[in-house]
PDB file of N, CA, C, O and CB in Angstrom:
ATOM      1  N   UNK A   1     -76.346  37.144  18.815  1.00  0.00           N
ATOM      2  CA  UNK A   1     -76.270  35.806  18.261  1.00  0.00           C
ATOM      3  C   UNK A   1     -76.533  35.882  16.757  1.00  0.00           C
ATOM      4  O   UNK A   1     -77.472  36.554  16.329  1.00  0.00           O
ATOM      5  CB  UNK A   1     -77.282  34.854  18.962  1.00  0.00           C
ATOM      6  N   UNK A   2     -75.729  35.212  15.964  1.00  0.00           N
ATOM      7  CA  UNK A   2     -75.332  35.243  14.626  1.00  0.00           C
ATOM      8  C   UNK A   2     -75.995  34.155  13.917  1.00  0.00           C
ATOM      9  O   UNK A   2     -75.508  33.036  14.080  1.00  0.00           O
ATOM     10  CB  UNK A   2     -73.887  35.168  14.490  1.00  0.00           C
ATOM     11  N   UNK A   3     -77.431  34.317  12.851  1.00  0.00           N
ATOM     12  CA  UNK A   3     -77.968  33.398  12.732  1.00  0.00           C
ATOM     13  C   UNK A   3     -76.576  32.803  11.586  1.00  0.00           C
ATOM     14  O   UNK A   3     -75.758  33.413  10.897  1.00  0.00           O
ATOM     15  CB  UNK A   3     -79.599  33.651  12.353  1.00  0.00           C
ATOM     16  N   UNK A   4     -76.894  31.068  11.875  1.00  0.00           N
ATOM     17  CA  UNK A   4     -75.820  30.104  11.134  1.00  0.00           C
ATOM     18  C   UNK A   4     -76.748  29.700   9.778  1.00  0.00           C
ATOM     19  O   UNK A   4     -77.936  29.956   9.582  1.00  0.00           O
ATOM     20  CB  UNK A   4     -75.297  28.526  12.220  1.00  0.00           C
ATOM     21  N   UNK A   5     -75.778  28.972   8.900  1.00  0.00           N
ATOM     22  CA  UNK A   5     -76.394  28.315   7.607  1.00  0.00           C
ATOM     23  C   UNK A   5     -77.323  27.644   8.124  1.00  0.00           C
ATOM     24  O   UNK A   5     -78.258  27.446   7.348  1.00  0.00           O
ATOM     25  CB  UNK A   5     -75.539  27.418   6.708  1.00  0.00           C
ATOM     26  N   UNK A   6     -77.421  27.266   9.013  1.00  0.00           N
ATOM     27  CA  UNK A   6     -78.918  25.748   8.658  1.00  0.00           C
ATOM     28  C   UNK A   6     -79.917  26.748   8.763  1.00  0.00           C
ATOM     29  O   UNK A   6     -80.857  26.687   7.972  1.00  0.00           O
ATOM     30  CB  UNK A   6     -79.342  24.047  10.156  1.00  0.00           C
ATOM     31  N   UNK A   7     -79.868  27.851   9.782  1.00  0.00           N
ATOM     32  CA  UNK A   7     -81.040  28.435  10.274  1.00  0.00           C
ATOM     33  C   UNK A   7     -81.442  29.544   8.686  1.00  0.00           C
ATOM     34  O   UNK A   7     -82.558  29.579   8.168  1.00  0.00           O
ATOM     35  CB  UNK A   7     -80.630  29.367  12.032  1.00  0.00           C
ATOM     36  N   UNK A   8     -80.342  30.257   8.240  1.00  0.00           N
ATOM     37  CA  UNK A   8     -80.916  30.683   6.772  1.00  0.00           C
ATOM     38  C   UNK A   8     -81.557  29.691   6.253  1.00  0.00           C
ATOM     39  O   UNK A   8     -82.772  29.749   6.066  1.00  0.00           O
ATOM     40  CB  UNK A   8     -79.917  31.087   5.727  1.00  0.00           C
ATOM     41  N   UNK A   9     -80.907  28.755   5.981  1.00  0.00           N
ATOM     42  CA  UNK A   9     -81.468  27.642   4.480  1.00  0.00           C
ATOM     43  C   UNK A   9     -83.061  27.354   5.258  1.00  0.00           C
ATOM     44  O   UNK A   9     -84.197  27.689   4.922  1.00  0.00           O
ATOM     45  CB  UNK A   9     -80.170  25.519   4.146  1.00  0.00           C
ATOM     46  N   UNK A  10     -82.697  26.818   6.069  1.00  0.00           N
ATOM     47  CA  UNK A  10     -84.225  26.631   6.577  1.00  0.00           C
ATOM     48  C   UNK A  10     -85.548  27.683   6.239  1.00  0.00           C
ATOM     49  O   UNK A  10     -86.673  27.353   5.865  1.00  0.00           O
ATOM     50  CB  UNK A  10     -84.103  26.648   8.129  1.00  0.00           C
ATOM     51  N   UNK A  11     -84.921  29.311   6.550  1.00  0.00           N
ATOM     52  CA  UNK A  11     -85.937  30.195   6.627  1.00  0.00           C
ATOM     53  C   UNK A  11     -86.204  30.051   4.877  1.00  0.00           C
ATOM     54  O   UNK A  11     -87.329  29.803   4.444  1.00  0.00           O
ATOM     55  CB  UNK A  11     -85.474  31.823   7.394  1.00  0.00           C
ATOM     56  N   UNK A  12     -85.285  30.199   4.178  1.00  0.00           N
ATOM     57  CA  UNK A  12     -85.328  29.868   2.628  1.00  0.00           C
ATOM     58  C   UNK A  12     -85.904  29.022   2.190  1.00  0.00           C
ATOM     59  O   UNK A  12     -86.611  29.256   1.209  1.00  0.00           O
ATOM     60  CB  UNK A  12     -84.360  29.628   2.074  1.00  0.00           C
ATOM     61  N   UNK A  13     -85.830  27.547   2.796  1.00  0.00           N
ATOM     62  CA  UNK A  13     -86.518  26.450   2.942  1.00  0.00           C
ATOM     63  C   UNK A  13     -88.792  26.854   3.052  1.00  0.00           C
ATOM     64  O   UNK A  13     -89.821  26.466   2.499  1.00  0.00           O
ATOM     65  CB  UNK A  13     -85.574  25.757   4.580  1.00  0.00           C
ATOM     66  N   UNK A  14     -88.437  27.650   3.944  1.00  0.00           N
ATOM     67  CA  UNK A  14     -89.906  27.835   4.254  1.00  0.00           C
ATOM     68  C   UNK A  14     -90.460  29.342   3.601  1.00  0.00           C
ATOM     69  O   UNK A  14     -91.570  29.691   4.001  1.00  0.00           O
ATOM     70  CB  UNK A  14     -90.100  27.784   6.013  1.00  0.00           C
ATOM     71  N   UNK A  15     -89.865  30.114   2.774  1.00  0.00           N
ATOM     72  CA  UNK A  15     -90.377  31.555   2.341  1.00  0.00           C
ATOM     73  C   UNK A  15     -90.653  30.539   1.079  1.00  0.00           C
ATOM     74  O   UNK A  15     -91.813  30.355   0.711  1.00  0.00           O
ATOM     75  CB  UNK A  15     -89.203  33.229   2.243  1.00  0.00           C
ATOM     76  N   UNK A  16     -89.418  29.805   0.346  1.00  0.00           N
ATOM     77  CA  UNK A  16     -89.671  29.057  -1.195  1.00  0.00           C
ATOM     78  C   UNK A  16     -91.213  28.383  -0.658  1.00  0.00           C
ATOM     79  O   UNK A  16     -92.139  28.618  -1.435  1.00  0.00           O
ATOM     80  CB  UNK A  16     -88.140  27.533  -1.787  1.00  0.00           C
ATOM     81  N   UNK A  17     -91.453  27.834   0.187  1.00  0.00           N
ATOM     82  CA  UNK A  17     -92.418  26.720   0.477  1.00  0.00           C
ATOM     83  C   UNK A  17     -93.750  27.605   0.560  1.00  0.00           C
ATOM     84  O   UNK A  17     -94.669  27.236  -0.172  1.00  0.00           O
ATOM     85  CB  UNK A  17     -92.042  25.788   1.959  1.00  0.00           C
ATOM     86  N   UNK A  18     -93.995  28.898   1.485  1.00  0.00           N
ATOM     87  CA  UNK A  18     -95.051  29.640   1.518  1.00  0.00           C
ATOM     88  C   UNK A  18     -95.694  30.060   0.395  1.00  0.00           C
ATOM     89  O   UNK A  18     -96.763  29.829  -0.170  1.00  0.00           O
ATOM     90  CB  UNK A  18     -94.809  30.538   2.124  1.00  0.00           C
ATOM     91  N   UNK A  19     -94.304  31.049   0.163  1.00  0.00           N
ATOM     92  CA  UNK A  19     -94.569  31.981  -1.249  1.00  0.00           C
ATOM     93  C   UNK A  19     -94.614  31.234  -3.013  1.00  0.00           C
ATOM     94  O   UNK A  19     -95.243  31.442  -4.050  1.00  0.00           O
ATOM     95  CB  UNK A  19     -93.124  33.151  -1.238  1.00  0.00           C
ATOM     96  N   UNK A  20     -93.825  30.547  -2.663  1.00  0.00           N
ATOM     97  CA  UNK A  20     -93.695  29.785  -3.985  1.00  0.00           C
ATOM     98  C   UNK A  20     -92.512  29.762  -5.080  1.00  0.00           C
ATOM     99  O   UNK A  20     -92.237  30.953  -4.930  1.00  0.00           O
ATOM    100  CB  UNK A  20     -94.729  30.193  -4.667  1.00  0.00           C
ATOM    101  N   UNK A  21     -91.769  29.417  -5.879  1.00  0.00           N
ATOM    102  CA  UNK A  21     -90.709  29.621  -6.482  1.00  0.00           C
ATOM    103  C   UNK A  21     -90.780  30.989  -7.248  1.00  0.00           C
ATOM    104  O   UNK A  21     -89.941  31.890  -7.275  1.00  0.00           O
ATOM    105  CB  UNK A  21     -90.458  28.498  -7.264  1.00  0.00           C
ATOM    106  N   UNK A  22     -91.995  30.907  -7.859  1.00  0.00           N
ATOM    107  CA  UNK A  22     -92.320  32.239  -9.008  1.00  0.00           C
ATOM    108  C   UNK A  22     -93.085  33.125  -8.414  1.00  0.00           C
ATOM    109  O   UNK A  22     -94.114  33.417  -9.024  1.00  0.00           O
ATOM    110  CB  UNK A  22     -93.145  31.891 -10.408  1.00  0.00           C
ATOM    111  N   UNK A  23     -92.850  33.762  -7.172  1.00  0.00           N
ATOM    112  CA  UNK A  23     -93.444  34.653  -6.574  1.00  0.00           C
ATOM    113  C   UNK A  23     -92.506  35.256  -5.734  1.00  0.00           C
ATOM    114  O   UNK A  23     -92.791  36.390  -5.350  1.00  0.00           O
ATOM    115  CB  UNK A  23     -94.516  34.214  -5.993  1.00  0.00           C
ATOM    116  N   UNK A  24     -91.350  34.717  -5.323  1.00  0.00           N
ATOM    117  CA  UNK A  24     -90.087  35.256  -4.878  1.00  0.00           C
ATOM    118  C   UNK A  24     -89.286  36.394  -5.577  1.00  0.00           C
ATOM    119  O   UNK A  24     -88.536  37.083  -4.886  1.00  0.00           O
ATOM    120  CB  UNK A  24     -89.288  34.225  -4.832  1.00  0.00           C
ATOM    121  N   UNK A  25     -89.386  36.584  -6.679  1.00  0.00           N
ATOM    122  CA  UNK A  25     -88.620  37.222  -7.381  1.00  0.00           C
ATOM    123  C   UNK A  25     -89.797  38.733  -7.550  1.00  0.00           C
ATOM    124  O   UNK A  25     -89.261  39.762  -7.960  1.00  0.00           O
ATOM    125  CB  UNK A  25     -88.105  36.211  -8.801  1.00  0.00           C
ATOM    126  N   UNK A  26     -90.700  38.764  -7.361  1.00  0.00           N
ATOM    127  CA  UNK A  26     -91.973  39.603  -7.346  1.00  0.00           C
ATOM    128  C   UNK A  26     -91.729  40.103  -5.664  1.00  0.00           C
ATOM    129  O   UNK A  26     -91.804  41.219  -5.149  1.00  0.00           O
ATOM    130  CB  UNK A  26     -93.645  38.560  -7.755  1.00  0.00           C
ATOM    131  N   UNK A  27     -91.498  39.127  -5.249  1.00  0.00           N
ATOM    132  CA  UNK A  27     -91.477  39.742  -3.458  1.00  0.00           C
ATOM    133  C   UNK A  27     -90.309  40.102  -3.304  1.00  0.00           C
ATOM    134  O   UNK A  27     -90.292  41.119  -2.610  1.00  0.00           O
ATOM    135  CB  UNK A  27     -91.776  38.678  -2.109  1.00  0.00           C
ATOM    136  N   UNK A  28     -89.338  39.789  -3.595  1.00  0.00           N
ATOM    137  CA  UNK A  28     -87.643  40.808  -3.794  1.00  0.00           C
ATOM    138  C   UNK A  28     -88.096  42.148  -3.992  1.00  0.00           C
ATOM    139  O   UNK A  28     -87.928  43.055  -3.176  1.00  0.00           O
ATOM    140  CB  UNK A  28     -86.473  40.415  -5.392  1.00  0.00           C
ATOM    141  N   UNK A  29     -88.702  42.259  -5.148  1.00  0.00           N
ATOM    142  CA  UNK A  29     -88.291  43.471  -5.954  1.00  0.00           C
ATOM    143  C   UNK A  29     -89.845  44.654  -5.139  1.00  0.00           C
ATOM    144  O   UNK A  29     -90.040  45.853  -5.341  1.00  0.00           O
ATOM    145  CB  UNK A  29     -88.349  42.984  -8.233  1.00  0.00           C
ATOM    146  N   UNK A  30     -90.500  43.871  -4.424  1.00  0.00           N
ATOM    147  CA  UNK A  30     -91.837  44.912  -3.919  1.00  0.00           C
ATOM    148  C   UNK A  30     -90.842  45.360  -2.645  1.00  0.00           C
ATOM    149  O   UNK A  30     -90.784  46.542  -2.305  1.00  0.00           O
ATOM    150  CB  UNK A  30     -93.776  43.975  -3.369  1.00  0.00           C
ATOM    151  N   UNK A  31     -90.024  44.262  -1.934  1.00  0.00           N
ATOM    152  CA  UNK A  31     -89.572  44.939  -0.836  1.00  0.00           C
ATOM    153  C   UNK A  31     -87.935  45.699  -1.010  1.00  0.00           C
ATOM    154  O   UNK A  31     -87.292  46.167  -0.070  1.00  0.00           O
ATOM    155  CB  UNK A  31     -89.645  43.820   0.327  1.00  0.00           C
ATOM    156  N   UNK A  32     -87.568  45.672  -2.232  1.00  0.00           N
ATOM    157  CA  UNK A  32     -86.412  46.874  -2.404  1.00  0.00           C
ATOM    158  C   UNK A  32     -87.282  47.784  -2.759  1.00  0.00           C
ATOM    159  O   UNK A  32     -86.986  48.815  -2.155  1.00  0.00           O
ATOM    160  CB  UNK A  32     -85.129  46.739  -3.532  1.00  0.00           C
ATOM    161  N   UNK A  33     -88.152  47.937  -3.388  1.00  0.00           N
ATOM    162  CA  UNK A  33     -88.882  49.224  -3.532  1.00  0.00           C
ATOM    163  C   UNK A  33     -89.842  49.998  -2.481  1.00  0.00           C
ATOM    164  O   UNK A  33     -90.550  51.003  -2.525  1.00  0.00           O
ATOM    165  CB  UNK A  33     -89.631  49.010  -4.574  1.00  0.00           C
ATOM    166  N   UNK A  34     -89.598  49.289  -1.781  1.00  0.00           N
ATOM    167  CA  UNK A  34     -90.256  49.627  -0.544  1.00  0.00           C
ATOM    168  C   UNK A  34     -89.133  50.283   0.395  1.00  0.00           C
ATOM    169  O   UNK A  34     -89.295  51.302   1.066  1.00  0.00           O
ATOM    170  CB  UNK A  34     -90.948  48.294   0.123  1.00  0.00           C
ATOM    171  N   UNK A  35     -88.093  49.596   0.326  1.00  0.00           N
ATOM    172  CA  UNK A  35     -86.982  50.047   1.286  1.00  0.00           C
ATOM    173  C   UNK A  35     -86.312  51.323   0.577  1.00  0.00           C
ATOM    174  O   UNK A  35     -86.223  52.301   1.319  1.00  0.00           O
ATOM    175  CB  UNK A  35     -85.813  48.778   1.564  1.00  0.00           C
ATOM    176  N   UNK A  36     -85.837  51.479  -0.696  1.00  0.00           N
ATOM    177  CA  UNK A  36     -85.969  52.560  -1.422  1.00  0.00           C
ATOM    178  C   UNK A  36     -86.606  53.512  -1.328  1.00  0.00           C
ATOM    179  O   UNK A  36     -85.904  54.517  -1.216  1.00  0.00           O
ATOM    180  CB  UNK A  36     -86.161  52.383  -2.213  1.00  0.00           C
ATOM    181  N   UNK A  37     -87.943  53.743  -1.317  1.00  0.00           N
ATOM    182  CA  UNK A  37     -89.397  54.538  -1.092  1.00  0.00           C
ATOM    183  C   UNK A  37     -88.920  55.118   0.440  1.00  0.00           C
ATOM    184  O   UNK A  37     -88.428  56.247   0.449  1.00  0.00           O
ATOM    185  CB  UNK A  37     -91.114  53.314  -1.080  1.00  0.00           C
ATOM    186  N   UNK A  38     -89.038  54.440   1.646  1.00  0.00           N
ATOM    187  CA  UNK A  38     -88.602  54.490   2.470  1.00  0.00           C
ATOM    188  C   UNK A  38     -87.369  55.661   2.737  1.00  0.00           C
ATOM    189  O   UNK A  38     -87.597  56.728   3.308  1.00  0.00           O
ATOM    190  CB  UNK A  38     -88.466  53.360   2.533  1.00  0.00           C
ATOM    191  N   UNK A  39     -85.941  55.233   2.182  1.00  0.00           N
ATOM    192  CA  UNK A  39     -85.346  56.049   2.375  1.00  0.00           C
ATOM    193  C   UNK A  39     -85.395  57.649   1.505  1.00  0.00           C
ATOM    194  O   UNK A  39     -85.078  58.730   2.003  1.00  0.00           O
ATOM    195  CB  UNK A  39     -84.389  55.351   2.377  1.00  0.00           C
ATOM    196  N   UNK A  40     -85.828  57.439   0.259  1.00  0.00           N
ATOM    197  CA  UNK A  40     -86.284  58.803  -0.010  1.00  0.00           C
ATOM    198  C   UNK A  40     -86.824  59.268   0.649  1.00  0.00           C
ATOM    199  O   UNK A  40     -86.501  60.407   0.986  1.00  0.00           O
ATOM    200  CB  UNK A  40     -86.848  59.068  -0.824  1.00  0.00           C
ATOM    201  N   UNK A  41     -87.916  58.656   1.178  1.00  0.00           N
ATOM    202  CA  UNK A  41     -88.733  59.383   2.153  1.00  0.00           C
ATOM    203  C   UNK A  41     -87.977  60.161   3.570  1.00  0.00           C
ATOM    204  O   UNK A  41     -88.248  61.242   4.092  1.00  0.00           O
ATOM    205  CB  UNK A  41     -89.764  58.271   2.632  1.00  0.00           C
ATOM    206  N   UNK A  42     -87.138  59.332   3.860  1.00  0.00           N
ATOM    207  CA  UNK A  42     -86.179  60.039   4.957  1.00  0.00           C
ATOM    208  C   UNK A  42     -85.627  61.427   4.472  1.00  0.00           C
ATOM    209  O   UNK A  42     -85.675  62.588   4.877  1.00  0.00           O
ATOM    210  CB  UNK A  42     -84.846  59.067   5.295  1.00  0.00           C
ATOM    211  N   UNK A  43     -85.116  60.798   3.481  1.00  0.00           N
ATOM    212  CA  UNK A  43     -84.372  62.307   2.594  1.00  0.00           C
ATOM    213  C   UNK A  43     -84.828  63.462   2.491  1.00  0.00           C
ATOM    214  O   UNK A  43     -84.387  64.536   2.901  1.00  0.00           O
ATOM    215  CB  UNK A  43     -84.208  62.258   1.245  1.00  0.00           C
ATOM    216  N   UNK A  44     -85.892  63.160   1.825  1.00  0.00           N
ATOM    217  CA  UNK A  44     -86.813  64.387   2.057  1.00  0.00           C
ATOM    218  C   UNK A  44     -87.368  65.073   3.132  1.00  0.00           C
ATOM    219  O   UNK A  44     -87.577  66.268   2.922  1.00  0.00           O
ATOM    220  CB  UNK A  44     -87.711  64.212   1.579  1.00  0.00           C
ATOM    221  N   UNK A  45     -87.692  64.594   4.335  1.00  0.00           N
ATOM    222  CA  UNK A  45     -87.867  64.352   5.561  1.00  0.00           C
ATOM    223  C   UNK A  45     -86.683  65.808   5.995  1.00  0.00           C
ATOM    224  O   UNK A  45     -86.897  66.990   6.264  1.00  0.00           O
ATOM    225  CB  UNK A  45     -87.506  62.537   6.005  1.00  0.00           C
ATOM    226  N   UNK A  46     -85.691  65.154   5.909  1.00  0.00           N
ATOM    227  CA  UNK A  46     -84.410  65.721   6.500  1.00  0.00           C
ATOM    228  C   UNK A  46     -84.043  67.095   5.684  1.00  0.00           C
ATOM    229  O   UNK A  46     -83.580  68.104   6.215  1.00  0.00           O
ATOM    230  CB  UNK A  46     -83.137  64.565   6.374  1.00  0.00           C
ATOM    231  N   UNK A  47     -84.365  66.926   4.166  1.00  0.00           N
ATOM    232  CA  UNK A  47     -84.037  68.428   3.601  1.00  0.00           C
ATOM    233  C   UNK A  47     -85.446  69.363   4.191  1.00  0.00           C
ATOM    234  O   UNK A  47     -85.618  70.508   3.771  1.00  0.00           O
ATOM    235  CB  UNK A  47     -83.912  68.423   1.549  1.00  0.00           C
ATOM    236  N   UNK A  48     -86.067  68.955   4.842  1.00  0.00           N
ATOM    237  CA  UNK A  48     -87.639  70.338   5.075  1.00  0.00           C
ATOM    238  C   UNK A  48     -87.410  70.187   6.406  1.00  0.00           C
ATOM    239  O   UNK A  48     -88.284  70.860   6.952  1.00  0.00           O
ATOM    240  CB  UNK A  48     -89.748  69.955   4.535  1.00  0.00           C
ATOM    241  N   UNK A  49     -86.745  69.697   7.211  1.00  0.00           N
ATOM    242  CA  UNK A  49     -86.415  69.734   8.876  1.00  0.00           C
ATOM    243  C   UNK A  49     -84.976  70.953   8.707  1.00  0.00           C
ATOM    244  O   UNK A  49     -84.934  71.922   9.464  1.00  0.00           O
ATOM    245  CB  UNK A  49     -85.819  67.668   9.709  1.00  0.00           C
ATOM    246  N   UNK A  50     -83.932  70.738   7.686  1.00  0.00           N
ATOM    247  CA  UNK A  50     -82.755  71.840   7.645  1.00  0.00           C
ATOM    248  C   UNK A  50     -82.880  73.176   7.622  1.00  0.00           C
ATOM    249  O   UNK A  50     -82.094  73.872   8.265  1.00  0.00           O
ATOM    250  CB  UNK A  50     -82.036  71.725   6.639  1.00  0.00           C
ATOM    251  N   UNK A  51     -84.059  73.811   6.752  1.00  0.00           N
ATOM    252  CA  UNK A  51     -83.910  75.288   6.478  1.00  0.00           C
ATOM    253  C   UNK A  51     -84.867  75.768   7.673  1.00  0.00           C
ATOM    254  O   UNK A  51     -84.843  76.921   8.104  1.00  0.00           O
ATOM    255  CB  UNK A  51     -84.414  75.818   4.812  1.00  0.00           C
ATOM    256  N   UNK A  52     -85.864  74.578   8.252  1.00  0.00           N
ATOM    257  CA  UNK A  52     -86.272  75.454   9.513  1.00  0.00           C
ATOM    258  C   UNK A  52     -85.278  75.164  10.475  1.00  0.00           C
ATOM    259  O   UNK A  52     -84.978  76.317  10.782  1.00  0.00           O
ATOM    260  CB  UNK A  52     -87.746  75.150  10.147  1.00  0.00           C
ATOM    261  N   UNK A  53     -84.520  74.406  11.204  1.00  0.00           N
ATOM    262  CA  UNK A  53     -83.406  74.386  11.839  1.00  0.00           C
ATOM    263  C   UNK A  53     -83.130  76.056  11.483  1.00  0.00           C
ATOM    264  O   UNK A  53     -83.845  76.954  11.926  1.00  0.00           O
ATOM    265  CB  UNK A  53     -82.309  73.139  11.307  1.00  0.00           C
ATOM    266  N   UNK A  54     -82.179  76.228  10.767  1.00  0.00           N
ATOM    267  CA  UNK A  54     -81.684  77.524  10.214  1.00  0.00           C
ATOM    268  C   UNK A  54     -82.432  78.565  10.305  1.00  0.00           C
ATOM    269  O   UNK A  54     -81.913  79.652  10.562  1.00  0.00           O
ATOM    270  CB  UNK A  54     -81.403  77.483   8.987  1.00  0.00           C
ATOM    271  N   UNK A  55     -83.654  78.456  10.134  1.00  0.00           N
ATOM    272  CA  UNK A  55     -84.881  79.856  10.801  1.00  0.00           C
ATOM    273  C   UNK A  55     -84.861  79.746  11.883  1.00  0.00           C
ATOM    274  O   UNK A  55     -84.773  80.800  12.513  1.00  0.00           O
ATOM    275  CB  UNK A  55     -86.515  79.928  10.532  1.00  0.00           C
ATOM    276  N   UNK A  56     -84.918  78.673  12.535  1.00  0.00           N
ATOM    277  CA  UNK A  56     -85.015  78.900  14.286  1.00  0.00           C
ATOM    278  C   UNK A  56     -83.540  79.371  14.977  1.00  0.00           C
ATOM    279  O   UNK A  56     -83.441  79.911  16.079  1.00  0.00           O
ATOM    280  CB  UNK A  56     -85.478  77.229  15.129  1.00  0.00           C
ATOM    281  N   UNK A  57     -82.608  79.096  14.224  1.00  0.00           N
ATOM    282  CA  UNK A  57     -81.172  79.255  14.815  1.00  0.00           C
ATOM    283  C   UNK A  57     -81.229  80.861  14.729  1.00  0.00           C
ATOM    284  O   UNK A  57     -80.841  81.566  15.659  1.00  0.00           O
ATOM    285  CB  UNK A  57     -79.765  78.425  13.848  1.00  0.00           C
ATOM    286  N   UNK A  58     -81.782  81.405  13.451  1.00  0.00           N
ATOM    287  CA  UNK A  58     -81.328  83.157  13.209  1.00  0.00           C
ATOM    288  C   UNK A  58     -82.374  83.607  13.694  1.00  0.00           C
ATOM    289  O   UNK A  58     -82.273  84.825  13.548  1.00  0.00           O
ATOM    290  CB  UNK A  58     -81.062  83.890  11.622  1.00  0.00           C
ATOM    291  N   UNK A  59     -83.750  83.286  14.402  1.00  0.00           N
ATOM    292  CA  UNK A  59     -84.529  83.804  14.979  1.00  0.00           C
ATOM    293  C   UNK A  59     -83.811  83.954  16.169  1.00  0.00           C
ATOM    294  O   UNK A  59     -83.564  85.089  16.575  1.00  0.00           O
ATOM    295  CB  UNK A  59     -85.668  83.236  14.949  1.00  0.00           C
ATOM    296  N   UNK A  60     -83.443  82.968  16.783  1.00  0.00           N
ATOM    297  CA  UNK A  60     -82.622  82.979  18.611  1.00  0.00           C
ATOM    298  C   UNK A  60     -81.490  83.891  18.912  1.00  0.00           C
ATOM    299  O   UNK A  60     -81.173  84.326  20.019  1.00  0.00           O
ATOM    300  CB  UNK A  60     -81.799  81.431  19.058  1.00  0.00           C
ATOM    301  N   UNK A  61     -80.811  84.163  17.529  1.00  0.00           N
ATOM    302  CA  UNK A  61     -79.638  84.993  17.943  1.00  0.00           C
ATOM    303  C   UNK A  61     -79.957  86.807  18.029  1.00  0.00           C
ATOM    304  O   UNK A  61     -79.362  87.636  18.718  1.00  0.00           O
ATOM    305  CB  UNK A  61     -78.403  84.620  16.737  1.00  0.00           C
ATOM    306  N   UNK A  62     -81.563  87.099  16.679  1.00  0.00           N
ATOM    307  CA  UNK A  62     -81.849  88.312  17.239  1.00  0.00           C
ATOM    308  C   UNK A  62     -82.085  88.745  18.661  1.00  0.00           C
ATOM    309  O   UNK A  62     -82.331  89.924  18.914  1.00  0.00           O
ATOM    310  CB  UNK A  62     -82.749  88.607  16.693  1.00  0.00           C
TER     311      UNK A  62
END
């Protein structure tokens, strides 16, 4: 189920209302940097999981 316009504007309606007009633009930018942070973090994650992959593969074939 596909949220519709009223149900955005509304949630918009109530983040402007919580957070405040001038605190939105501060909470954008903490949670792209967060989601950013995040995927580096994967990245890196995944390049130190590859070269042992590759040690365990040429260990199995001796």
């Amino acid at each position: 189920m596909k949220p519709g316009m009223i149900e955005l504007l509304v949630v918009l309606l109530i983040v402007v209302v919580i957070f405040g007009p001038t605190q939105i633009p501060k909470l954008t930018k903490m949670i792209g940097k967060s989601i950013k942070n995040l995927r580096a973090g994967m990245a890196e994650d995944e390049e130190e999981e590859a070269p042992k992959a590759k040690k365990k593969d040429a260990a199995e074939e001796e």
